[in-house]
PyMOL Python script that loads the backbone (N, CA, C, O; Angstrom):
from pymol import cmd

cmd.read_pdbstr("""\
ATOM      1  N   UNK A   1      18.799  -3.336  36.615  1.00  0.00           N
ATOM      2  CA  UNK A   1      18.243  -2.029  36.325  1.00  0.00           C
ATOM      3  C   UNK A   1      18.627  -1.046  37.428  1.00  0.00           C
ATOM      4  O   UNK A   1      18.749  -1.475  38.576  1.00  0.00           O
ATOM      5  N   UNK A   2      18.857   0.443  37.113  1.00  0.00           N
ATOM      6  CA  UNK A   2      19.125   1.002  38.402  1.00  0.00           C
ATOM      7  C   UNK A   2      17.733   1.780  38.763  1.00  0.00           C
ATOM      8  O   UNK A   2      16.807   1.897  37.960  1.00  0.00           O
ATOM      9  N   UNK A   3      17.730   2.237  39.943  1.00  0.00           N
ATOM     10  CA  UNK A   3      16.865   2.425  40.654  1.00  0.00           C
ATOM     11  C   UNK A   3      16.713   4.250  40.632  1.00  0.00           C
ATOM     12  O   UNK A   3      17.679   5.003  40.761  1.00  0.00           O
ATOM     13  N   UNK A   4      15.304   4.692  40.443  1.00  0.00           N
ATOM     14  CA  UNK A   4      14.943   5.558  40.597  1.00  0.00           C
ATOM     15  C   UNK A   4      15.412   6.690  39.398  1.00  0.00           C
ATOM     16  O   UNK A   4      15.655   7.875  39.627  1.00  0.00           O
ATOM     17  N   UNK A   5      15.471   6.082  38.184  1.00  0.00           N
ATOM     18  CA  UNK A   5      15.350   6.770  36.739  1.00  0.00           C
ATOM     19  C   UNK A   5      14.517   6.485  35.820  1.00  0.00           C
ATOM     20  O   UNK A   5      14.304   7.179  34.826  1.00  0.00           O
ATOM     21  N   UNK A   6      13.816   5.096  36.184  1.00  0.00           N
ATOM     22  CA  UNK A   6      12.274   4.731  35.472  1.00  0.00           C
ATOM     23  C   UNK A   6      11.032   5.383  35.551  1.00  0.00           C
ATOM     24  O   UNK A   6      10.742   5.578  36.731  1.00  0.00           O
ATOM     25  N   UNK A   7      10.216   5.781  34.798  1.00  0.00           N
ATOM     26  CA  UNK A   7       9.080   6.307  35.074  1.00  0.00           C
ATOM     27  C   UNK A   7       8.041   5.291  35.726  1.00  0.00           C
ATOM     28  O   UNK A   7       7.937   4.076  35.557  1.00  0.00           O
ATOM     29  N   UNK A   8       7.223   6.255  36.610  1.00  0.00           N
ATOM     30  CA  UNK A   8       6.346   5.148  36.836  1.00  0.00           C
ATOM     31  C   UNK A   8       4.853   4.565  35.768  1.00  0.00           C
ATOM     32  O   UNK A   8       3.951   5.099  35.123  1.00  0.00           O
ATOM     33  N   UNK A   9       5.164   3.634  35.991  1.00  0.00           N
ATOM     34  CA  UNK A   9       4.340   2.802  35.202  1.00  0.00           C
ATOM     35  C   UNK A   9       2.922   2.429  36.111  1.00  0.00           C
ATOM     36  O   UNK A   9       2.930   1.634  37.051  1.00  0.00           O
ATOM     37  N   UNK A  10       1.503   3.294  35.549  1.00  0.00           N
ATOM     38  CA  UNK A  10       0.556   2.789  36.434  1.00  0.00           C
ATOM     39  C   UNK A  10      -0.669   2.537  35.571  1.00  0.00           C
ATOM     40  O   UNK A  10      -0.419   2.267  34.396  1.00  0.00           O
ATOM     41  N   UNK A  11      -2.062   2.579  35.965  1.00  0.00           N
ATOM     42  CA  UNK A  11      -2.885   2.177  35.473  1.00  0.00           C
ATOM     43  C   UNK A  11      -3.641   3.170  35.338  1.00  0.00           C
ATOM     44  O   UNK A  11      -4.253   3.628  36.302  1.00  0.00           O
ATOM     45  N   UNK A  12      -3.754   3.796  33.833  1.00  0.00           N
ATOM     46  CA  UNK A  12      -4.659   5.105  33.192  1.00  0.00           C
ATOM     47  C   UNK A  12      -6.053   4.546  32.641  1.00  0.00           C
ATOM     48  O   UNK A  12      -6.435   3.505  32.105  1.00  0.00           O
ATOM     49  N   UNK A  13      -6.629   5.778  33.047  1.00  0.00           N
ATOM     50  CA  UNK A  13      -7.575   5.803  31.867  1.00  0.00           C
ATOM     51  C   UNK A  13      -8.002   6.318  30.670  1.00  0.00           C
ATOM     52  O   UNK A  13      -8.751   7.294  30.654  1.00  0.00           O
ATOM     53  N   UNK A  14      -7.540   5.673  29.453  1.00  0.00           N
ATOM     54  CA  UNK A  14      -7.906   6.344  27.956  1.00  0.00           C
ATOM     55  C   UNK A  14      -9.273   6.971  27.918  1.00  0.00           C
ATOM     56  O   UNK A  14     -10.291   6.301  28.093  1.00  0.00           O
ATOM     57  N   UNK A  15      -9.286   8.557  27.634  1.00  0.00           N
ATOM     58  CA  UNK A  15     -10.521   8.809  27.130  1.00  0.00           C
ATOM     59  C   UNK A  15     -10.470   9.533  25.489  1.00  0.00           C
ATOM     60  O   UNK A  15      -9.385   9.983  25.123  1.00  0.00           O
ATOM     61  N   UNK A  16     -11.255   9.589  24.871  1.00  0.00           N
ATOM     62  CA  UNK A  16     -11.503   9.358  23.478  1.00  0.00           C
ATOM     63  C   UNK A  16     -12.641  10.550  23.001  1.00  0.00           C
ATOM     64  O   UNK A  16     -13.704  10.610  23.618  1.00  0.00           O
ATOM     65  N   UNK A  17     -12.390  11.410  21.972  1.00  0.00           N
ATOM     66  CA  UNK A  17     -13.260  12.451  22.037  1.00  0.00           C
ATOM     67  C   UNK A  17     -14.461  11.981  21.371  1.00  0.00           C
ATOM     68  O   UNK A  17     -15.355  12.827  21.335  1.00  0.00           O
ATOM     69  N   UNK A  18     -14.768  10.677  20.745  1.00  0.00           N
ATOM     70  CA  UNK A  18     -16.241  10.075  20.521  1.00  0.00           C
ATOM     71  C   UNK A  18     -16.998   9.756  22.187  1.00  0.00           C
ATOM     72  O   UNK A  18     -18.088   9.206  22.029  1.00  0.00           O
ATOM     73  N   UNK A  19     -16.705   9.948  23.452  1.00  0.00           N
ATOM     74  CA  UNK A  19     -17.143   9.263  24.866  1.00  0.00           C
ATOM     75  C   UNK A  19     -16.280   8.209  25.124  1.00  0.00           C
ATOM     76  O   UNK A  19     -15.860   8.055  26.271  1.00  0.00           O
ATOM     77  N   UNK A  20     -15.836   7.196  23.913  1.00  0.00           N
ATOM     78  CA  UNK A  20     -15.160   5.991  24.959  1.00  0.00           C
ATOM     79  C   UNK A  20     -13.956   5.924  25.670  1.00  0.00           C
ATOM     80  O   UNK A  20     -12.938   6.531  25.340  1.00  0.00           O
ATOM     81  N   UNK A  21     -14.081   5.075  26.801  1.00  0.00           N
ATOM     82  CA  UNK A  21     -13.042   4.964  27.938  1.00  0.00           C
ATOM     83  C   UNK A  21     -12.734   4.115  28.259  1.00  0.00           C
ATOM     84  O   UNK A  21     -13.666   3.390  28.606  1.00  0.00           O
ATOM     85  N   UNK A  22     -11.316   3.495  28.420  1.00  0.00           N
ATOM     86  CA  UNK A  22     -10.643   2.374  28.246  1.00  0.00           C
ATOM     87  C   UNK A  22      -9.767   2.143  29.851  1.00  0.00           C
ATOM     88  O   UNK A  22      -9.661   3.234  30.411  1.00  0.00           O
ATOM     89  N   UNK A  23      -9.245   1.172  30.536  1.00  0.00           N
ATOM     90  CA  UNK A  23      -8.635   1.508  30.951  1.00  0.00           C
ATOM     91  C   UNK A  23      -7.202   1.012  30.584  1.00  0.00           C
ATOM     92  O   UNK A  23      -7.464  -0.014  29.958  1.00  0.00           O
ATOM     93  N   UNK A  24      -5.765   1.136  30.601  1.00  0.00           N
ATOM     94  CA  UNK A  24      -4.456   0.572  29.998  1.00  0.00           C
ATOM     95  C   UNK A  24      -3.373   0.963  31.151  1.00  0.00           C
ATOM     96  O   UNK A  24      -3.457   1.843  32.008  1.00  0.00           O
ATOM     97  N   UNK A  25      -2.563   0.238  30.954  1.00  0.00           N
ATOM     98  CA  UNK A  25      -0.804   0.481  31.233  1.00  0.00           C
ATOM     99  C   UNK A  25      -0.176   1.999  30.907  1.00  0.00           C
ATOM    100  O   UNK A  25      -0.367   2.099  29.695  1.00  0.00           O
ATOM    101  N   UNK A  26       0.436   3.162  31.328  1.00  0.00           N
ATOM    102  CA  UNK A  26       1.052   3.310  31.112  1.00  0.00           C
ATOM    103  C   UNK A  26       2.560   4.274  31.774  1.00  0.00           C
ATOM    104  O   UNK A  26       2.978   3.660  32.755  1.00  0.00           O
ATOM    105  N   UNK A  27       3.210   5.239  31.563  1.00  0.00           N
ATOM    106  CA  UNK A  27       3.336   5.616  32.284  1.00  0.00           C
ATOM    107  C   UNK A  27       3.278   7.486  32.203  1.00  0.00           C
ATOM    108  O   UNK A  27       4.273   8.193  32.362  1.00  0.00           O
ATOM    109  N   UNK A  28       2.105   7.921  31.967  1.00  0.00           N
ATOM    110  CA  UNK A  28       1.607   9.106  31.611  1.00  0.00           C
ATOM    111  C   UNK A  28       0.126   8.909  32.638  1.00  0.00           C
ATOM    112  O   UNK A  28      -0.633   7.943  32.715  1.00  0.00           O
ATOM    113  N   UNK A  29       0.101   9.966  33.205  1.00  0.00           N
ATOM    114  CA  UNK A  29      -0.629  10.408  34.387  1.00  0.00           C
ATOM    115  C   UNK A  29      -2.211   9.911  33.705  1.00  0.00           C
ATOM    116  O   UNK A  29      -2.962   9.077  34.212  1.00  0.00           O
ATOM    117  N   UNK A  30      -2.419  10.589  32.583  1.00  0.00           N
ATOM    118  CA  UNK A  30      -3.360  10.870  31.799  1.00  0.00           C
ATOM    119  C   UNK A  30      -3.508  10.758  30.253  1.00  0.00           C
ATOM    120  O   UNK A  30      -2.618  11.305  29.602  1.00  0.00           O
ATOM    121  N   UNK A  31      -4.641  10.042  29.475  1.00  0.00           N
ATOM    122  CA  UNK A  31      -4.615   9.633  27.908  1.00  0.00           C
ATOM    123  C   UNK A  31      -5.447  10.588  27.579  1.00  0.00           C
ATOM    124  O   UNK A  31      -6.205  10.944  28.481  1.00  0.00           O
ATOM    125  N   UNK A  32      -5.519  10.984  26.815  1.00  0.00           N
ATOM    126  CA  UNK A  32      -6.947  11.785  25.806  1.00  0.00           C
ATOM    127  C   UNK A  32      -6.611  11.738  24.270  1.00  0.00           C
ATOM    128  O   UNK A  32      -5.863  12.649  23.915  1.00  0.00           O
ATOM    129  N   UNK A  33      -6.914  11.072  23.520  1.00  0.00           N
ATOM    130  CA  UNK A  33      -7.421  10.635  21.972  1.00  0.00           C
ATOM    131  C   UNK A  33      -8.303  11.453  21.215  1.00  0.00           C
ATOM    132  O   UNK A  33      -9.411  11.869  21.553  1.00  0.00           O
ATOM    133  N   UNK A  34      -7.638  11.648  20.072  1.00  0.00           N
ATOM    134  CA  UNK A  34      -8.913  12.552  19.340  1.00  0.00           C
ATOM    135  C   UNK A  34      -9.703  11.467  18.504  1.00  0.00           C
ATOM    136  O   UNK A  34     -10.906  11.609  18.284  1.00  0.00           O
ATOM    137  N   UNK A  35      -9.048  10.475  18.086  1.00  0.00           N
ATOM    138  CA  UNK A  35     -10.122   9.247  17.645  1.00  0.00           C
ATOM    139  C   UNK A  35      -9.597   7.663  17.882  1.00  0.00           C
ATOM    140  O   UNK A  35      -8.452   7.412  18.258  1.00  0.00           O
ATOM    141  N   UNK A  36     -10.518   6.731  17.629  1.00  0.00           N
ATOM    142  CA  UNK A  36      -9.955   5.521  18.683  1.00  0.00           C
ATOM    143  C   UNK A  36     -10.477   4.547  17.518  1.00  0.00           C
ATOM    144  O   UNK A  36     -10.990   4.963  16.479  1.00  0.00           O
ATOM    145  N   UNK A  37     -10.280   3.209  17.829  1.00  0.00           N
ATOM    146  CA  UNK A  37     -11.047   2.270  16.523  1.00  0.00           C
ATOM    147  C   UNK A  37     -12.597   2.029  16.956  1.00  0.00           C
ATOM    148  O   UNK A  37     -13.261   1.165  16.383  1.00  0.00           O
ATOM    149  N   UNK A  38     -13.090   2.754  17.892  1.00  0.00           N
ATOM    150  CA  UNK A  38     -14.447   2.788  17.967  1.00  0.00           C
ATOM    151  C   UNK A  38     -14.881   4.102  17.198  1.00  0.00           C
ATOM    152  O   UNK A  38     -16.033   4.532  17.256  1.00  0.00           O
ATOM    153  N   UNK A  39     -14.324   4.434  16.800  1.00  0.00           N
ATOM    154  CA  UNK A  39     -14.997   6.041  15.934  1.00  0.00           C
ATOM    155  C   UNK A  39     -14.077   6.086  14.557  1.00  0.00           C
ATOM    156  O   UNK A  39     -14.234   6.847  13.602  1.00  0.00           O
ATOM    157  N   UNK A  40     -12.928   4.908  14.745  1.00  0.00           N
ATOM    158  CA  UNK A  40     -12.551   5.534  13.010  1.00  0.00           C
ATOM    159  C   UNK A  40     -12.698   4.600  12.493  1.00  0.00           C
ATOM    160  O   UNK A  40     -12.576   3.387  12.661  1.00  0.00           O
ATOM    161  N   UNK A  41     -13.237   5.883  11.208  1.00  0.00           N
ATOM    162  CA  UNK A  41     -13.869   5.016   9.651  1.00  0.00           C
ATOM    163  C   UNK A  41     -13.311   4.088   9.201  1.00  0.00           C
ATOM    164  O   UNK A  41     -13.916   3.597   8.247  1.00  0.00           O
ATOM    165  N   UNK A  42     -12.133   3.467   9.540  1.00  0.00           N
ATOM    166  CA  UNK A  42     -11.719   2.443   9.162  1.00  0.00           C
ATOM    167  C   UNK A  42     -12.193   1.306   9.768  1.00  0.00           C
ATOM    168  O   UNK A  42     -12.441   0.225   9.234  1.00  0.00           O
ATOM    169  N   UNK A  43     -12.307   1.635  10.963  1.00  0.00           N
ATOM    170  CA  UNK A  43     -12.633   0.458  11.481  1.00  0.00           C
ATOM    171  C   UNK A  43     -14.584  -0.151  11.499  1.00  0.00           C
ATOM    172  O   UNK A  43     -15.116  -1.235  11.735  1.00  0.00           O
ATOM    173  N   UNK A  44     -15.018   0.990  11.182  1.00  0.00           N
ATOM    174  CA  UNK A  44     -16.373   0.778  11.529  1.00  0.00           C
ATOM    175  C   UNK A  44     -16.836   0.832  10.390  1.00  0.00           C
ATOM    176  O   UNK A  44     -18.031   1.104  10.269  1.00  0.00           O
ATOM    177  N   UNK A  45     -16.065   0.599   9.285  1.00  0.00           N
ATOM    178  CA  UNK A  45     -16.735   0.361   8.418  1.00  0.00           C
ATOM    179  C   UNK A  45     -16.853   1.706   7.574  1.00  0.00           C
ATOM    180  O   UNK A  45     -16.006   1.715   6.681  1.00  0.00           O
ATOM    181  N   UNK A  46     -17.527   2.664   7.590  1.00  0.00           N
ATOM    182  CA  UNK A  46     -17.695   4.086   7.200  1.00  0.00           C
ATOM    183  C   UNK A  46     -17.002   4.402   6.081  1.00  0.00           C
ATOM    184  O   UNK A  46     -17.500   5.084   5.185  1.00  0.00           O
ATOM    185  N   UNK A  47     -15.740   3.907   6.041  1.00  0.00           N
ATOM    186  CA  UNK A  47     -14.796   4.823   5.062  1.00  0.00           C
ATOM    187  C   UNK A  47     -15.335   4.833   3.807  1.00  0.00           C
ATOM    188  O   UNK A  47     -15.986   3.913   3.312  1.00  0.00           O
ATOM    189  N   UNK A  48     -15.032   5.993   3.236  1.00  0.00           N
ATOM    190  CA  UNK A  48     -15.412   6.344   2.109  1.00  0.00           C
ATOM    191  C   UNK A  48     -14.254   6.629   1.267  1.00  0.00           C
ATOM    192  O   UNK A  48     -13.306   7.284   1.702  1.00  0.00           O
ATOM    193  N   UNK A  49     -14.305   5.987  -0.371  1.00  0.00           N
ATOM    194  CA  UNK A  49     -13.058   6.772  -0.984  1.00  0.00           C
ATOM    195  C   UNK A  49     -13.890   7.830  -1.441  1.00  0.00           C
ATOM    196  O   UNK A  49     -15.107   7.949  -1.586  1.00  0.00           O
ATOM    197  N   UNK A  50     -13.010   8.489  -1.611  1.00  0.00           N
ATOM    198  CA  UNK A  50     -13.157  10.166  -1.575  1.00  0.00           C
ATOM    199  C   UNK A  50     -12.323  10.160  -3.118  1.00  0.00           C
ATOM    200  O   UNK A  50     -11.178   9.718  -3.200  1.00  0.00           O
ATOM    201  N   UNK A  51     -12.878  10.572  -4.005  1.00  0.00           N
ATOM    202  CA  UNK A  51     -12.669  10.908  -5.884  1.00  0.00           C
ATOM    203  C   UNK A  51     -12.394  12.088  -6.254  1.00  0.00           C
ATOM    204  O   UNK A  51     -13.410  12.753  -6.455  1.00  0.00           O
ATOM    205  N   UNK A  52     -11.540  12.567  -6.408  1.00  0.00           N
ATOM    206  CA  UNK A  52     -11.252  14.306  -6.639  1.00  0.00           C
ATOM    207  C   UNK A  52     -11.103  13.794  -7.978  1.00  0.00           C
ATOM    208  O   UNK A  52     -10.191  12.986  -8.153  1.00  0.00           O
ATOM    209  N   UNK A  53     -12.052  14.211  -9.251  1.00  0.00           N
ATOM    210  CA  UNK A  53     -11.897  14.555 -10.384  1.00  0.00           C
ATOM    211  C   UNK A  53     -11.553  13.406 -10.867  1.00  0.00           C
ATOM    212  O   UNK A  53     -10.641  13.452 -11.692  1.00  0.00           O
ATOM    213  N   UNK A  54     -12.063  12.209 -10.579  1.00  0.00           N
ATOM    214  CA  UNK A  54     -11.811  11.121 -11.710  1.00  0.00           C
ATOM    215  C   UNK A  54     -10.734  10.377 -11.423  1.00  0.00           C
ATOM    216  O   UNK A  54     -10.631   9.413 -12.182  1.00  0.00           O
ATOM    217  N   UNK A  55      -9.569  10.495 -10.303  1.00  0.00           N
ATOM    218  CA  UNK A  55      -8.789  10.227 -10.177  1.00  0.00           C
ATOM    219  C   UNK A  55      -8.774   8.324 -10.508  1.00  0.00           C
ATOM    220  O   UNK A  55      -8.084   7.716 -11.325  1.00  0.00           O
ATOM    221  N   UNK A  56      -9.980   7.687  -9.361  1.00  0.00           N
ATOM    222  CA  UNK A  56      -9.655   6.460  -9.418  1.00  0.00           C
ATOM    223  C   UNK A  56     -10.130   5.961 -10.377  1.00  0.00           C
ATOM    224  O   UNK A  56      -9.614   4.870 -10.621  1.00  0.00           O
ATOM    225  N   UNK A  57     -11.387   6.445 -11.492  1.00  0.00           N
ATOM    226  CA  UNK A  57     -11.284   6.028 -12.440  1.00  0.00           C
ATOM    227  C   UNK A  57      -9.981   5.756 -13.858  1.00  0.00           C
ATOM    228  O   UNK A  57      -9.797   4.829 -14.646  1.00  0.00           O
ATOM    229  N   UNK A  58      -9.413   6.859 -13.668  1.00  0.00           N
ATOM    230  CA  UNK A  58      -8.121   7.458 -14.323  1.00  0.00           C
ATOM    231  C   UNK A  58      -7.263   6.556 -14.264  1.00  0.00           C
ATOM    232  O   UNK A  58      -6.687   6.202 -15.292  1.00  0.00           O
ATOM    233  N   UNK A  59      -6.944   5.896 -12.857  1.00  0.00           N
ATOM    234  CA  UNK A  59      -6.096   4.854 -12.884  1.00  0.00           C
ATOM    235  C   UNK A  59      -6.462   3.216 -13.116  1.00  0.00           C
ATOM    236  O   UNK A  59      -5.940   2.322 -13.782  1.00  0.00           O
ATOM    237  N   UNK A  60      -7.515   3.287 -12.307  1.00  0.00           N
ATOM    238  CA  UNK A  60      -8.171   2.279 -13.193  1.00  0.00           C
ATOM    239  C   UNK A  60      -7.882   1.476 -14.457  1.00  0.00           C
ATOM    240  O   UNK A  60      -7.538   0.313 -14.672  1.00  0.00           O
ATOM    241  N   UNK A  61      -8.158   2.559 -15.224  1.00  0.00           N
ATOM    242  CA  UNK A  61      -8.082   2.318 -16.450  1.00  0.00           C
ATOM    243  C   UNK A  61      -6.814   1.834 -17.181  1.00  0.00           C
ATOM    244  O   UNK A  61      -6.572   1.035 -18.086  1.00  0.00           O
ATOM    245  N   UNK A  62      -5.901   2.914 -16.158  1.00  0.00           N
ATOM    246  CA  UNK A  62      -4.362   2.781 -16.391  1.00  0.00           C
ATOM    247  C   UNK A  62      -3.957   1.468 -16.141  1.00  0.00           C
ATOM    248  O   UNK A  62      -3.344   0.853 -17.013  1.00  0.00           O
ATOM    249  N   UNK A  63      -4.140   1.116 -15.396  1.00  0.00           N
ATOM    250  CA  UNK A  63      -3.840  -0.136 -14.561  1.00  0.00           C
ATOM    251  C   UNK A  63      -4.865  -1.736 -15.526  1.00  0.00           C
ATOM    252  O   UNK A  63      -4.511  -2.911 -15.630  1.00  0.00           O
ATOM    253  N   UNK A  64      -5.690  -1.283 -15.861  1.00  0.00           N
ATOM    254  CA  UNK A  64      -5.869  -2.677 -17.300  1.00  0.00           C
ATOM    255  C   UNK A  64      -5.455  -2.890 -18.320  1.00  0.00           C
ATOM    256  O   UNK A  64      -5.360  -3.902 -19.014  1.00  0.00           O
ATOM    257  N   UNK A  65      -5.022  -1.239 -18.493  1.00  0.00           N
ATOM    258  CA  UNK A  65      -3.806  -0.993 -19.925  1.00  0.00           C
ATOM    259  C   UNK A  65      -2.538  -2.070 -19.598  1.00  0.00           C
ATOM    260  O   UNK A  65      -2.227  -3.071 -20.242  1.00  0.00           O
ATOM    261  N   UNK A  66      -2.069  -1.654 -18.679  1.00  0.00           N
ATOM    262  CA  UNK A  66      -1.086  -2.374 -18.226  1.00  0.00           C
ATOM    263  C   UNK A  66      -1.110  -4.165 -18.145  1.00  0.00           C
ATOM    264  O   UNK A  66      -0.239  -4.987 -18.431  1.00  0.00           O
ATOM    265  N   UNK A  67      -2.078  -4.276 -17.785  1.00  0.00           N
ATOM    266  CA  UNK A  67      -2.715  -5.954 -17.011  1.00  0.00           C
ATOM    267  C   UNK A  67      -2.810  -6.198 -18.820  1.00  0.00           C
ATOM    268  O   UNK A  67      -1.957  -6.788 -19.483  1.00  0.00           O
ATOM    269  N   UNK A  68      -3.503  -5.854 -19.111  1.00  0.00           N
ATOM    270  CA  UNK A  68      -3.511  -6.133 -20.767  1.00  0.00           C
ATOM    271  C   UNK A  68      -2.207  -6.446 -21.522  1.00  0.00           C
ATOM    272  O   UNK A  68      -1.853  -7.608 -21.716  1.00  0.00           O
ATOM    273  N   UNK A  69      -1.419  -5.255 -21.991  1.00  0.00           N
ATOM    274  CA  UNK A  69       0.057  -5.444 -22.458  1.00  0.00           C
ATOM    275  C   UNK A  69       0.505  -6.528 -21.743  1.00  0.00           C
ATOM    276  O   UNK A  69       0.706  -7.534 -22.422  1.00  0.00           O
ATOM    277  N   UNK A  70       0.747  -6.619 -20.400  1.00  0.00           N
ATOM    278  CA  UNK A  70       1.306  -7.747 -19.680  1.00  0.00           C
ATOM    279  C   UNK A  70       1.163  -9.159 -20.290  1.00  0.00           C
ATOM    280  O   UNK A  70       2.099  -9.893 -20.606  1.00  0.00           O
ATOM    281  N   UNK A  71      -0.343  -9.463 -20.422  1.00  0.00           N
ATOM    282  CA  UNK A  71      -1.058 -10.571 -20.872  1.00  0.00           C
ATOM    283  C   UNK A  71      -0.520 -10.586 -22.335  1.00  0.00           C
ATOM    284  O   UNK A  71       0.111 -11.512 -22.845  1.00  0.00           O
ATOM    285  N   UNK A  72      -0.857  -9.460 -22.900  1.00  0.00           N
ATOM    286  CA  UNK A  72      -0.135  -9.872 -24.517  1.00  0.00           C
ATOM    287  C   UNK A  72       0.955 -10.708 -24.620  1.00  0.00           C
ATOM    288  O   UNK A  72       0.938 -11.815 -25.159  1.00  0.00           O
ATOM    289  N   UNK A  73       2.482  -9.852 -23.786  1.00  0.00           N
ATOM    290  CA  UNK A  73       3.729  -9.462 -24.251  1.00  0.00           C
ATOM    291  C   UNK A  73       3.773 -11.623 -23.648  1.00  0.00           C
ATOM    292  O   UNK A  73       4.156 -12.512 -24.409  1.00  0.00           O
ATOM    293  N   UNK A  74       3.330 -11.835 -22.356  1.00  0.00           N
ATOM    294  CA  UNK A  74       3.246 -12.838 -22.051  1.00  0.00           C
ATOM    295  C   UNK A  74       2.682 -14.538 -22.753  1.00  0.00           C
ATOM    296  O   UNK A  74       2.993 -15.716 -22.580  1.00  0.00           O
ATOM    297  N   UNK A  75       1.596 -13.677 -23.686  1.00  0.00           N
ATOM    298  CA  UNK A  75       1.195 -14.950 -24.638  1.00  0.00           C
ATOM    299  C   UNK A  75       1.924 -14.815 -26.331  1.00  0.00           C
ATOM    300  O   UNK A  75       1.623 -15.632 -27.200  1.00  0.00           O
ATOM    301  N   UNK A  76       2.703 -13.893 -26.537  1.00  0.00           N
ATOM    302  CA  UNK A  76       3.546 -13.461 -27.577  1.00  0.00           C
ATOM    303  C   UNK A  76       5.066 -14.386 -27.257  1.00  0.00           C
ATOM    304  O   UNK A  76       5.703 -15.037 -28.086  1.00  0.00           O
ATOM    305  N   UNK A  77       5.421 -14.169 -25.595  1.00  0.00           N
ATOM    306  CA  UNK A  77       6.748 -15.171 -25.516  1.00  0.00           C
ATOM    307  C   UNK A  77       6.134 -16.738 -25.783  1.00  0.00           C
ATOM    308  O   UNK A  77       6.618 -17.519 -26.602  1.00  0.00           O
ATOM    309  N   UNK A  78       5.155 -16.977 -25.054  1.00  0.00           N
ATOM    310  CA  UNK A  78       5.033 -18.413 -25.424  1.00  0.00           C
ATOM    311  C   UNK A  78       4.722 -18.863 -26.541  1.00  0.00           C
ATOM    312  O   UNK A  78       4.836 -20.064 -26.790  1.00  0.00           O
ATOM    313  N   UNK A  79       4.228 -17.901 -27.502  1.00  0.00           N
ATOM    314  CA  UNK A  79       3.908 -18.418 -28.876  1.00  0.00           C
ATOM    315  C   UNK A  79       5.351 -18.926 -29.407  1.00  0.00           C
ATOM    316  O   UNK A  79       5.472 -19.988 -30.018  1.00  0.00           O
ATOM    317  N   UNK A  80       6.405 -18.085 -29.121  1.00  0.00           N
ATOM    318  CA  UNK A  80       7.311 -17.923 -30.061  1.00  0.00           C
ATOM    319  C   UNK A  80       8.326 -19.119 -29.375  1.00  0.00           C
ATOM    320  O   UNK A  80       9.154 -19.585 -30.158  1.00  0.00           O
ATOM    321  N   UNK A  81       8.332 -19.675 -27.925  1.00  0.00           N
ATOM    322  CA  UNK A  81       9.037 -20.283 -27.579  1.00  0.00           C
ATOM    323  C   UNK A  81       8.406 -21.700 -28.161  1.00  0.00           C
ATOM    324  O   UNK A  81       9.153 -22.678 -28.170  1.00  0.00           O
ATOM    325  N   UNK A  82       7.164 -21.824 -28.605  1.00  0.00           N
ATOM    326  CA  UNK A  82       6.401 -23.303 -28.747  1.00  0.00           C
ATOM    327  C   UNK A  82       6.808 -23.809 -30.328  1.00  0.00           C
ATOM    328  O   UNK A  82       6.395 -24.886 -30.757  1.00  0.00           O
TER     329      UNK A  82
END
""", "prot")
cmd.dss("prot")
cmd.show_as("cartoon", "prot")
cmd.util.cbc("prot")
cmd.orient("prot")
């Protein structure tokens, strides 16, 4: 490696705009996070699907139409192969 074109690599502290503070590797003076897996909804559970107008019902539905035909078209080949 040559010398004196690496950044330095030291020991930060992550802070997180819910309060939490971590400490990590890196080589940036300073961390600041607008959300972390202690505050996002994914991780804590929280998430919500969010339904604009029926959407996931809409597909839903679409999607057994499908699972259905599938199942038909599938017990229609084996009839005909038996």
């Amino acid at each position: 490696m040559k010398e004196k074109i690496h950044p330095q690599y030291q020991e930060v502290t992550v802070h997180c705009s819910c309060g939490a503070t971590w400490k990590t590797g890196s080589t940036m003076k300073e961390l600041r996070l607008e959300i972390c897996s202690s505050c996002h909804p994914f991780f804590t559970g929280k998430a919500k699907l969010i339904d604009t107008a029926g959407r996931v019902e809409r597909f839903q539905k679409r999607y057994a139409k499908s699972t259905v035909a599938v199942a038909a078209a599938a017990a229609a080949a084996a009839d005909s192969n038996s």
